[in-house]
N, CA, C and O atoms as CSV, one atom per row, in Angstrom:
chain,resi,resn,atom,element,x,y,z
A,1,UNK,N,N,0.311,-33.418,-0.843
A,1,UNK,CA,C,-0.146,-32.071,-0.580
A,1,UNK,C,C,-0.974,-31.604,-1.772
A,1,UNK,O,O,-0.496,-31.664,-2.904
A,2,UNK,N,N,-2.404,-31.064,-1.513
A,2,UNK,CA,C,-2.929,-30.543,-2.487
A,2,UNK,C,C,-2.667,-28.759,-2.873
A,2,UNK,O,O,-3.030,-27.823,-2.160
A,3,UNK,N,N,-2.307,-28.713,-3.528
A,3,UNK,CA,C,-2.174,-27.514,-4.704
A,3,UNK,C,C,-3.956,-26.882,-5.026
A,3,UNK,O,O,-4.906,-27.418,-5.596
A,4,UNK,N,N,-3.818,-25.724,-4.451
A,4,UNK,CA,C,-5.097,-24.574,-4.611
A,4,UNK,C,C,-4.419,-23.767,-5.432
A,4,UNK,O,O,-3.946,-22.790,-4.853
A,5,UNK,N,N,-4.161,-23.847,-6.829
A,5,UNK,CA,C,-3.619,-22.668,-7.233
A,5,UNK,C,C,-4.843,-21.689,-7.419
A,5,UNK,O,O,-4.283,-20.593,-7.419
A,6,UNK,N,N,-5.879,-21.511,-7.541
A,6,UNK,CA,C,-6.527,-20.575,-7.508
A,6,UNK,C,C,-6.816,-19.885,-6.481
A,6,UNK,O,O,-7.503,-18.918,-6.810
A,7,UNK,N,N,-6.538,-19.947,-4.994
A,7,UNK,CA,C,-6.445,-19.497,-4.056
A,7,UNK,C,C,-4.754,-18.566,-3.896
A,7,UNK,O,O,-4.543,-17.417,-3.508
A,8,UNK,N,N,-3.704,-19.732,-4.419
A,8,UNK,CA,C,-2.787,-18.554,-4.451
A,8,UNK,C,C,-2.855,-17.612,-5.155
A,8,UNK,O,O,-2.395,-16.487,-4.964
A,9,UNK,N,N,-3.727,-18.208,-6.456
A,9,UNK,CA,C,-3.510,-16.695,-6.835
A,9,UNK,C,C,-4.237,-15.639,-6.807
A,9,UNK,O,O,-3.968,-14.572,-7.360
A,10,UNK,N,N,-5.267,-15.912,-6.109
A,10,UNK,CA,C,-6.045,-14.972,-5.147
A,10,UNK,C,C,-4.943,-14.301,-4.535
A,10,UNK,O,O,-4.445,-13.212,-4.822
A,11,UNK,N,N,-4.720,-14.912,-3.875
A,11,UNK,CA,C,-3.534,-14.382,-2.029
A,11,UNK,C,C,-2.459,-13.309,-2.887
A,11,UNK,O,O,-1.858,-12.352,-2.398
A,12,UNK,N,N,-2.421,-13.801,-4.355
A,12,UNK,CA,C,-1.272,-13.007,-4.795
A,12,UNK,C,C,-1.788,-12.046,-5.941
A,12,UNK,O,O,-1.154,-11.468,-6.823
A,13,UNK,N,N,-2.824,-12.056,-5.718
A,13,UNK,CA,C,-3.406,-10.727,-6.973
A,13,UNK,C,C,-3.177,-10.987,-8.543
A,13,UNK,O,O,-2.806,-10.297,-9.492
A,14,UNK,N,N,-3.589,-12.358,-8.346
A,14,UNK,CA,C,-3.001,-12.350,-9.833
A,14,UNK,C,C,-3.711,-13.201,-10.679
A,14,UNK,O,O,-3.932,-14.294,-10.158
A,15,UNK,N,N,-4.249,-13.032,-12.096
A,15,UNK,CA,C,-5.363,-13.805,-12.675
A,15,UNK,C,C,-4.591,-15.465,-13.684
A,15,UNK,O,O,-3.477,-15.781,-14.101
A,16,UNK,N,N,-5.777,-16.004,-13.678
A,16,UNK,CA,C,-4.794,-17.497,-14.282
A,16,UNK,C,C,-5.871,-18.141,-15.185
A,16,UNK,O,O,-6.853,-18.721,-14.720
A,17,UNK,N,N,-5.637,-18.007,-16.437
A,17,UNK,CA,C,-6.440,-18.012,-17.414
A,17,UNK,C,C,-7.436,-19.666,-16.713
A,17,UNK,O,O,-6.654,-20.185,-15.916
A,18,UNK,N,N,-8.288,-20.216,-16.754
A,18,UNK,CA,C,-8.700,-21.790,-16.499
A,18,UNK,C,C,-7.919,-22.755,-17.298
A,18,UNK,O,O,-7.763,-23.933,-16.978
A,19,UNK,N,N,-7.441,-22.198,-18.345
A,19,UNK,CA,C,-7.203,-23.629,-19.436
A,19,UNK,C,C,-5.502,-23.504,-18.567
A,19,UNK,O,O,-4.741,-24.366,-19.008
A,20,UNK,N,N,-5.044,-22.867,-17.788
A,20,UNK,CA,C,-3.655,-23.059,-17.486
A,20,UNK,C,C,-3.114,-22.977,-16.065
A,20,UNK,O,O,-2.078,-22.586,-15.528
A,21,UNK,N,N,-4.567,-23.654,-15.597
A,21,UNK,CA,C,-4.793,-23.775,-14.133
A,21,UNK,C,C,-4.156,-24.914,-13.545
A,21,UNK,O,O,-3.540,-24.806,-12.485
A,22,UNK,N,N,-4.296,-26.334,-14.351
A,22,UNK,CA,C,-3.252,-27.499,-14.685
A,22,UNK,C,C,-2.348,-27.316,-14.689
A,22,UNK,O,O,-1.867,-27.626,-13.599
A,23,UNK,N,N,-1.639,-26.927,-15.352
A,23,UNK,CA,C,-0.236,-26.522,-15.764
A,23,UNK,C,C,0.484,-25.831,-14.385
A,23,UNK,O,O,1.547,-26.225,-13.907
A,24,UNK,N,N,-0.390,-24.642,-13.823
A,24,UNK,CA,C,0.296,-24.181,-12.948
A,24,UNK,C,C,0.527,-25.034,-11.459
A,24,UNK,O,O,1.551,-25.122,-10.780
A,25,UNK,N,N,-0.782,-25.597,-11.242
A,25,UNK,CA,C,-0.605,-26.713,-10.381
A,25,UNK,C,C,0.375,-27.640,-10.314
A,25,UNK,O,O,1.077,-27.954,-9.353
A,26,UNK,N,N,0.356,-28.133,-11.648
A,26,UNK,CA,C,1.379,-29.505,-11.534
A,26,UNK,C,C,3.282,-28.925,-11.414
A,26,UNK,O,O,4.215,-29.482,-10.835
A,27,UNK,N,N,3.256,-27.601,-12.237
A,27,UNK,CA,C,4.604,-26.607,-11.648
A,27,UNK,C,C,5.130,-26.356,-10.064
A,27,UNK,O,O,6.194,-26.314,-9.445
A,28,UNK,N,N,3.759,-26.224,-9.830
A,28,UNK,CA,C,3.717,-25.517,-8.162
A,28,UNK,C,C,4.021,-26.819,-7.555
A,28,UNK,O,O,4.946,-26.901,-6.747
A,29,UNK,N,N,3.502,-27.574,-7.793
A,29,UNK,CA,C,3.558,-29.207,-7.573
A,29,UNK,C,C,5.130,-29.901,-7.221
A,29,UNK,O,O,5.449,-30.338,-6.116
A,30,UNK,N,N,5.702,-29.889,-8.019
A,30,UNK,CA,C,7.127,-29.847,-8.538
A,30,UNK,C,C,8.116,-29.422,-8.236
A,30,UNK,O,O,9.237,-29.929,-8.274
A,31,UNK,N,N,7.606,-27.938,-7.737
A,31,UNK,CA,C,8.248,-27.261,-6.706
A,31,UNK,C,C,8.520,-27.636,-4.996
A,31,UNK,O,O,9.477,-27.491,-4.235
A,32,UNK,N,N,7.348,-28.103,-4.887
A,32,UNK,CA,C,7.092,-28.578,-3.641
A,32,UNK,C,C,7.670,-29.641,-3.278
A,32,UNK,O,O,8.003,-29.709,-2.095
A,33,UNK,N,N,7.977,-30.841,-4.228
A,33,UNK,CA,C,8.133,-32.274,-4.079
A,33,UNK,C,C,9.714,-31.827,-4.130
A,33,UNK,O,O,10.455,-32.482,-3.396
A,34,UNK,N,N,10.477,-30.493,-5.134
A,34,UNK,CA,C,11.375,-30.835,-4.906
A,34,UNK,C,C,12.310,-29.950,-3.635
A,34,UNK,O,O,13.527,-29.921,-3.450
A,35,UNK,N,N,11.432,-29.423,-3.050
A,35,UNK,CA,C,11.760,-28.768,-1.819
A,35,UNK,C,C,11.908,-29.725,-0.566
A,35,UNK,O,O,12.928,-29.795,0.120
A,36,UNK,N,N,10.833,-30.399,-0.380
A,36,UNK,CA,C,10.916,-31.401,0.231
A,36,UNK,C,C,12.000,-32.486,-0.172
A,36,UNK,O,O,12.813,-32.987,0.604
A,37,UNK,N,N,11.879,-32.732,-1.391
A,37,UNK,CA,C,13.412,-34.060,-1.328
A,37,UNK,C,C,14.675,-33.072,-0.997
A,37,UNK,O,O,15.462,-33.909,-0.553
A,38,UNK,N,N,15.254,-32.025,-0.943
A,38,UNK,CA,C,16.137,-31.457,-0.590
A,38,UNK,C,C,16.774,-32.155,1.026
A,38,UNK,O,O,16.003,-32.492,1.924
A,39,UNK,N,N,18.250,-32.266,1.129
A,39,UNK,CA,C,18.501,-32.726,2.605
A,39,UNK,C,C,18.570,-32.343,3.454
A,39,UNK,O,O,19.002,-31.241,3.118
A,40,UNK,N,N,18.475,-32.291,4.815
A,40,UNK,CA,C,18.514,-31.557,5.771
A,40,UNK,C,C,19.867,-31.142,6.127
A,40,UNK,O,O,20.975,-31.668,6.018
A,41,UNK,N,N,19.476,-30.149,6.539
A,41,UNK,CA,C,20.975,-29.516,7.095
A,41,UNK,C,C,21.350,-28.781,8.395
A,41,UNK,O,O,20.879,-27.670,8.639
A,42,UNK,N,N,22.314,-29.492,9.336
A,42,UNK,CA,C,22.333,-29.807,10.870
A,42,UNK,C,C,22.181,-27.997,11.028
A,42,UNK,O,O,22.543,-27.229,10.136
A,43,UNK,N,N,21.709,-27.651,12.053
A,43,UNK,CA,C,22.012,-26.116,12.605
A,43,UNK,C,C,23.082,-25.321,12.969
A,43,UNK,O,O,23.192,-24.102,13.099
A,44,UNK,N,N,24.373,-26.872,13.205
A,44,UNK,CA,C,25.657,-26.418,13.306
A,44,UNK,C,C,26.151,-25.312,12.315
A,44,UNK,O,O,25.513,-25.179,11.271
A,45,UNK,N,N,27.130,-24.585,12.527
A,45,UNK,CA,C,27.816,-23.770,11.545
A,45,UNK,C,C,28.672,-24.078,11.587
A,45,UNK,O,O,29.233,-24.236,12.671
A,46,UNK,N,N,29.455,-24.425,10.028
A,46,UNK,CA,C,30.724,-24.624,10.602
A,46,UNK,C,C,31.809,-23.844,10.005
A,46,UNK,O,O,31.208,-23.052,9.280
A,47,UNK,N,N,32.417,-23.731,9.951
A,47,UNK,CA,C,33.888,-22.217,10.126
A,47,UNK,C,C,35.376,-22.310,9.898
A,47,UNK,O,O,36.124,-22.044,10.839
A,48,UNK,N,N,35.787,-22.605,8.924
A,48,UNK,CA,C,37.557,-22.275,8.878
A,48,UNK,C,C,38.092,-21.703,9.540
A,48,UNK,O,O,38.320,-20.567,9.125
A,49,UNK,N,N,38.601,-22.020,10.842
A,49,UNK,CA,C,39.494,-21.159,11.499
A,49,UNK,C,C,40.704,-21.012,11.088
A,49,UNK,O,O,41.440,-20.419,11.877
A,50,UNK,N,N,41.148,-21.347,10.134
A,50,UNK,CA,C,42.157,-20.960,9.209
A,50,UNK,C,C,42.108,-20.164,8.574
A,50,UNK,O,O,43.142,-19.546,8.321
A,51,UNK,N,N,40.625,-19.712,7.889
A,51,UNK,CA,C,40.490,-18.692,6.952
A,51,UNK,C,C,39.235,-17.963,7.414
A,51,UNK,O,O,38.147,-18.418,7.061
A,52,UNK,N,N,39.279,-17.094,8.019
A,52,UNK,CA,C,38.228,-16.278,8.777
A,52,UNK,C,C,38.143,-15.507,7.682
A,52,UNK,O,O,38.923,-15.295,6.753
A,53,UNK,N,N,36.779,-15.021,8.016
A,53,UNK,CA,C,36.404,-14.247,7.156
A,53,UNK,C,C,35.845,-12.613,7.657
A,53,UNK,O,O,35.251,-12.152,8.632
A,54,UNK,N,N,36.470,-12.037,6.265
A,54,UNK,CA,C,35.985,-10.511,7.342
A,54,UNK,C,C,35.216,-9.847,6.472
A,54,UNK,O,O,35.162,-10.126,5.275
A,55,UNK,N,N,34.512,-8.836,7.082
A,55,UNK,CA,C,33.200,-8.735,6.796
A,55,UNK,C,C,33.523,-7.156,6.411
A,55,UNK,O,O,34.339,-6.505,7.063
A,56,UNK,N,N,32.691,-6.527,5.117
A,56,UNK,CA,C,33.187,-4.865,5.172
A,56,UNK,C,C,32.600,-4.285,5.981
A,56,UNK,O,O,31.730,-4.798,6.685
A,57,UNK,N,N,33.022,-2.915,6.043
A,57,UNK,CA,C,31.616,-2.121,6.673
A,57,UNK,C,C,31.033,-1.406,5.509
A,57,UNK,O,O,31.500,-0.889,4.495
A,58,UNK,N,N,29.544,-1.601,6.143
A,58,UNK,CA,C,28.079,-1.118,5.080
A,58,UNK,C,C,28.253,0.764,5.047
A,58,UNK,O,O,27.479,1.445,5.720
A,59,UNK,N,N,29.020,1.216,4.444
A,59,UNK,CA,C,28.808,2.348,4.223
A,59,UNK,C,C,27.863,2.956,3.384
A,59,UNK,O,O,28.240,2.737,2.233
A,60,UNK,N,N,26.886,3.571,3.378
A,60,UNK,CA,C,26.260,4.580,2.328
A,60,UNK,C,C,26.995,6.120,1.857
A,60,UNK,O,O,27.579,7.136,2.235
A,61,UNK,N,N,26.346,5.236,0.539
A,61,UNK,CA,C,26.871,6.672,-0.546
A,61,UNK,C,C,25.842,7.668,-0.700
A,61,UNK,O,O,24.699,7.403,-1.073
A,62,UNK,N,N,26.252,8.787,-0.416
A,62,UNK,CA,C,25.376,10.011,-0.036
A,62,UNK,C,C,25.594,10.958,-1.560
A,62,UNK,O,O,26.413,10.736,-2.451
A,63,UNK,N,N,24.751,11.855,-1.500
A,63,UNK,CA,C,25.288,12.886,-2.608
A,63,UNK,C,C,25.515,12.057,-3.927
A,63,UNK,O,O,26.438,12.601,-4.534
A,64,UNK,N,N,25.051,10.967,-4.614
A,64,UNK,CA,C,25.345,10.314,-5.702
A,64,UNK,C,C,23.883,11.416,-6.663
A,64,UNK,O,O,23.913,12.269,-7.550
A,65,UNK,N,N,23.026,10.904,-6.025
A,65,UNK,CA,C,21.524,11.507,-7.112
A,65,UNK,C,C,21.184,12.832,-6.224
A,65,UNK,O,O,21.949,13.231,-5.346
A,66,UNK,N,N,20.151,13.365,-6.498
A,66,UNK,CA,C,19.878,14.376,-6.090
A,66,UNK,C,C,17.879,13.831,-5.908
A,66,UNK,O,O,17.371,13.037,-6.699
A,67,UNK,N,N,17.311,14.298,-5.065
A,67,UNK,CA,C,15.753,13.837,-4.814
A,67,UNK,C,C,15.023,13.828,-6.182
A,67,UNK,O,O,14.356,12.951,-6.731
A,68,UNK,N,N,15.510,15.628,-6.719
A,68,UNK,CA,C,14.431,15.169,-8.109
A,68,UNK,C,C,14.874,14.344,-9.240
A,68,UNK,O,O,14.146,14.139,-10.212
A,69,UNK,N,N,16.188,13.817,-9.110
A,69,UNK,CA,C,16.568,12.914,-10.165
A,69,UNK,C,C,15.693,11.457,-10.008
A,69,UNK,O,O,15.032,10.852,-10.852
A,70,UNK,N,N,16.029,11.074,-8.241
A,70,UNK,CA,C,14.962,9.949,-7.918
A,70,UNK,C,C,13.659,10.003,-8.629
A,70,UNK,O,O,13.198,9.291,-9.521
A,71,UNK,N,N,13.142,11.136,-7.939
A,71,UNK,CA,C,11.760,11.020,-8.086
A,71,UNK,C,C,10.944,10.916,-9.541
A,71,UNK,O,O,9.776,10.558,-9.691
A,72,UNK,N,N,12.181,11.457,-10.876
A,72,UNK,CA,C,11.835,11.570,-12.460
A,72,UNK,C,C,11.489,9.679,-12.559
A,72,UNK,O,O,10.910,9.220,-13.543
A,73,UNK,N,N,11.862,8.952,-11.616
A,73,UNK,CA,C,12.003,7.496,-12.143
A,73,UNK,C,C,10.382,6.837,-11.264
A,73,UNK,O,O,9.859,5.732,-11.409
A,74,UNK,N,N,10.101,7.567,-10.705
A,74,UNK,CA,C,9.027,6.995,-9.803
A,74,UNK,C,C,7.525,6.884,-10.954
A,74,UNK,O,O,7.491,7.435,-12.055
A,75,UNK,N,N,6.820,6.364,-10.585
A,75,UNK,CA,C,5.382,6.188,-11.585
A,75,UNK,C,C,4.502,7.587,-10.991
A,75,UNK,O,O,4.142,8.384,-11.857
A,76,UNK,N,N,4.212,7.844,-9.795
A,76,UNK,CA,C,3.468,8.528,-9.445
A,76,UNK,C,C,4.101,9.205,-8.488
A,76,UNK,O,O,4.951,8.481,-7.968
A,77,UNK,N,N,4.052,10.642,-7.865
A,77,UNK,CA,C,4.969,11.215,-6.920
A,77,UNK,C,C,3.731,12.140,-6.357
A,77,UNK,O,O,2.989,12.704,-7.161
A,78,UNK,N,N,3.614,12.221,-5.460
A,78,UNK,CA,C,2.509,13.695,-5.030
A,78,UNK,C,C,3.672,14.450,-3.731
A,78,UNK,O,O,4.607,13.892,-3.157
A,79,UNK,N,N,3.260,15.624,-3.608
A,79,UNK,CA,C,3.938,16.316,-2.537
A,79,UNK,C,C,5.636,15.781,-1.991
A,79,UNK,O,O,6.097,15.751,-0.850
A,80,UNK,N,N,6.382,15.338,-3.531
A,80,UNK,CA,C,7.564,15.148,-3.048
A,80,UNK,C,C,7.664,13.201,-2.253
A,80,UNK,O,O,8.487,12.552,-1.606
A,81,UNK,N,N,6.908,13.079,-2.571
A,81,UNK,CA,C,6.275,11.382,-2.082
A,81,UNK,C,C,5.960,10.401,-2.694
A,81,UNK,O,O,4.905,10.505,-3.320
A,82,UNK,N,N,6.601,9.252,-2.768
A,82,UNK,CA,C,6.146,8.218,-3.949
A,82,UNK,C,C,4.535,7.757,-3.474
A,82,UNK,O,O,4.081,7.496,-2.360
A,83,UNK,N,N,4.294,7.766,-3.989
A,83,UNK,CA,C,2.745,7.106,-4.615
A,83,UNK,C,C,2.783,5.470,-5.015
A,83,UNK,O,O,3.011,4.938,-6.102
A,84,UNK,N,N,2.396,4.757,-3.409
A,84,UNK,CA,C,2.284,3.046,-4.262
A,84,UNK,C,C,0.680,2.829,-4.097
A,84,UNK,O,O,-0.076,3.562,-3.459
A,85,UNK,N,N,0.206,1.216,-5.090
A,85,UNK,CA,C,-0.881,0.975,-4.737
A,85,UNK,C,C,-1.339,0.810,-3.076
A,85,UNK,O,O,-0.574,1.351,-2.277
A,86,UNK,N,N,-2.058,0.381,-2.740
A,86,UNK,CA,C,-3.120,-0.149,-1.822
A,86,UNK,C,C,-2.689,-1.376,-1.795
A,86,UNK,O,O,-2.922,-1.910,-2.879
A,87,UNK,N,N,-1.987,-2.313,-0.804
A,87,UNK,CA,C,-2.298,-3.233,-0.529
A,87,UNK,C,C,-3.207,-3.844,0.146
A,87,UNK,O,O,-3.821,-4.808,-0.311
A,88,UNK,N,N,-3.408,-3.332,1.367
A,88,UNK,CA,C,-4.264,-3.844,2.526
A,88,UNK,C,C,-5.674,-3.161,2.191
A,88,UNK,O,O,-5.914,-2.143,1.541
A,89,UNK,N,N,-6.587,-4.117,2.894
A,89,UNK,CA,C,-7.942,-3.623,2.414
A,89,UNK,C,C,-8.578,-3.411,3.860
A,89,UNK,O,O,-9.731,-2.997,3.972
């Protein structure tokens, strides 16, 4: 499999000096080879019926912060609203 790291890191917004364009390749590289040697694993599930397992319930905690405590942690806030970049073009 060939490695475009300069395309990922296009796709991912992110700059990669040239002299460490190698480097990241042969990483990304490495990654890959060892994803692939990993073993497969059947779709079966399989289950202790001896020791079941129980699951909590997802409660939310309400009333911990208050909005403007949130919002003191945010980078940018307008009209009570976080403010992110632009992804999509």
């Amino acid at each position: 499999m060939d490695i475009d790291i300069k395309y990922i890191a296009k796709l991912s917004r992110i700059s990669i000096n040239p002299e460490d364009e190698a480097k990241f390749e042969k990483n990304m590289q490495e990654i890959v080879d060892m994803v692939n040697g990993m073993p497969e694993i059947s779709d079966e599930l399989i289950l202790d019926k001896n020791n079941a397992m129980t699951l909590r319930e997802d409660v939310a905690e309400t009333g911990k912060f208050t909005r403007e405590e949130l919002m003191k942690n945010a980078p940018e806030v307008q009209a009570g609203c976080l403010l992110v970049p632009k992804t999509v073009e």
